[in-house]
N, C-alpha and C positions, 0 to 999 in steps of 0.2 A: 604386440598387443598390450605391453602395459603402459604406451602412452597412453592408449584409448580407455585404460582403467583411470588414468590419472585423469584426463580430461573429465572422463564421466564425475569423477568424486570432485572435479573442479566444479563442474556444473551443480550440483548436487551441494555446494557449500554456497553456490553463489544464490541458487535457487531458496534457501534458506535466510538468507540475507534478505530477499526481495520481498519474503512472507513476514520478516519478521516488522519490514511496514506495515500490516495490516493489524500491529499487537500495536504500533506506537499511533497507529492511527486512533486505536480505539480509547488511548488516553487523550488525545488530541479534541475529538469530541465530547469526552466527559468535561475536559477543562473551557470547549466552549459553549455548555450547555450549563455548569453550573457558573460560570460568570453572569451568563445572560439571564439568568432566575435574581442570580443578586441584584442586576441591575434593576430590573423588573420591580424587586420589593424596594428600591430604592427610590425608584421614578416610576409609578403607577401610570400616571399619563403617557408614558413613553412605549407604554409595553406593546403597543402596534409597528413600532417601526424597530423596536430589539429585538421581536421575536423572527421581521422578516431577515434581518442582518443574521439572525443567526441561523437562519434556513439557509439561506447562503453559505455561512461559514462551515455548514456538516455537509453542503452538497460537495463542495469542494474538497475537505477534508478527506471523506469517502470516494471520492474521485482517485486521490492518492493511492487511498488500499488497495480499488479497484486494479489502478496501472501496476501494484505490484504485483498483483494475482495475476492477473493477464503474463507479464513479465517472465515469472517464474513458471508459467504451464507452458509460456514457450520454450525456455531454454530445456526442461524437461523434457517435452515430448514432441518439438519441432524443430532443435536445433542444427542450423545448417552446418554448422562448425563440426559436429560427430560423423556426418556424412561426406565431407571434404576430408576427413581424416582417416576414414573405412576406404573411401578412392585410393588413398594414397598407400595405403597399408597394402 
């Protein structure tokens, strides 16, 4: 049984990892929301087609965090790998 300990604590470290996209995601977005304002005050005329670009750039962005949340609730509380190793044990 104490592989099945280490796996879990393996899980449990990777899982951590996967969330911890969701903290750099949220810099990610600051840095292209306050670009896209500088730009904005820089080129007034422009601010219809900066603002869609940048709709774009946080869909995507948040898309990331999304797959690491998703990610991380799998290897938690779906992983097939704990269950091939409880078979074997």
């Amino acid at each position: 049984m104490e592989s099945l300990a280490s796996v879990i604590g393996v899980v449990h470290i990777a899982a951590a990892i996967a969330l911890s996209n969701g903290i750099l995601t949220t810099f990610g977005q600051s840095r292209i929301v306050a670009q896209a304002i500088e730009s904005i005050a820089r080129q007034p005329e422009a601010a219809d087609d900066i603002r869609s670009a940048m709709f774009v750039g946080l869909a995507m962005a948040e898309t990331s965090g999304i797959y690491g949340l998703l990610i991380a609730i799998i290897m938690l509380f779906a992983n097939p790998l704990i269950n091939i190793l409880v078979n074997l044990l």
